[in-house]
N, C-alpha and C positions, 0 to 999 in steps of 0.2 A: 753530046751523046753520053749517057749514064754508064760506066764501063764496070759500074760496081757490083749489079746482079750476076752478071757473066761470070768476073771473078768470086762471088759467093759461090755461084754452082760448082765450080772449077775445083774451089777449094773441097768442097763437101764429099764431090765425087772422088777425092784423093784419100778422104778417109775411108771409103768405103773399101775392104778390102777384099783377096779373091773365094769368091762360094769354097763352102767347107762341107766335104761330107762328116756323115756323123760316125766317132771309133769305132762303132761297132754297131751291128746288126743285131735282130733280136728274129725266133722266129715262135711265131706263136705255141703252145701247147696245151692241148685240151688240158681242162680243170681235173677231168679225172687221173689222166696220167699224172698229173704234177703232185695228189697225193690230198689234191682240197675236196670241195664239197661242191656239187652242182643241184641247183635247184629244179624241181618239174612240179610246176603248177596243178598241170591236170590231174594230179592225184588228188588232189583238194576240192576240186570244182563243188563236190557234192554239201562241202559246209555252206554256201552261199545262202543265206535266207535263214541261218541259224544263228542265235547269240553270240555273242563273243563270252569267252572265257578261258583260263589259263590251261584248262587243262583241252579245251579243244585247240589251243596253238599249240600246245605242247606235241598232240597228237600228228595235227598236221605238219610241224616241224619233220616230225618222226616219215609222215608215208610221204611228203618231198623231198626228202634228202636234203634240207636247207642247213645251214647252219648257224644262221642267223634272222632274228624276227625283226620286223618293222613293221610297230600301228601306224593305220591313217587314219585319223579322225577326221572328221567333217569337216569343212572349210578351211583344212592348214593345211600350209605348203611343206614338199617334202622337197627332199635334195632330188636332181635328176643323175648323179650317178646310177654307174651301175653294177651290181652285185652280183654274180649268176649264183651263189651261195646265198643269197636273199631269200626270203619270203615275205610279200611283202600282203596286210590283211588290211583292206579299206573294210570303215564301216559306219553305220549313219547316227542320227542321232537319240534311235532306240537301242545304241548296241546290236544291231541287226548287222553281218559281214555282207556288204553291197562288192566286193570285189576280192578276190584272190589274185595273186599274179607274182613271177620273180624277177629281181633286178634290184 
């Protein structure tokens, strides 16, 4: 009889020591109370189908409340965090904005 897996288990489970909560708690709070920036898309909706340019992000920066921009170009991958201070502008590859959206 092999007595040797039993004692491996045996062992490993001694390392294993007892559940730990974590120091401390956290409790969520809105982005506004905290003093950041929240992003709202639907203020922008109406650039869709319009060129891209600096001074139209800058604009829609301004009537979302963002506070940070992010291009998509066509076919590149973007991170999938997420930013509620984003704004984030997809667009193809006439410079046409194919998507608005925050995060």
């Amino acid at each position: 009889m092999n007595f040797a897996l039993p004692s491996v288990a045996l062992v490993l489970a001694g390392c294993a020591g007892p559940a730990r909560e974590a120091p401390y708690t956290t409790t969520p709070m809105p982005e506004k109370e905290a003093g950041g920036f929240e992003c709202s898309a639907e203020a922008a909706q109406y650039a869709v189908g319009q060129k891209t340019s600096a001074e139209l992000a800058s604009e829609l920066m301004k009537k979302t409340g963002s506070k940070t921009l992010r291009w998509m170009p066509p076919r590149t991958a973007v991170t999938m965090d997420y930013r509620n201070d984003r704004l984030n502008i997809a667009y193809d590859d006439f410079m046409v904005i194919t998507q608005i959206s925050c995060g």
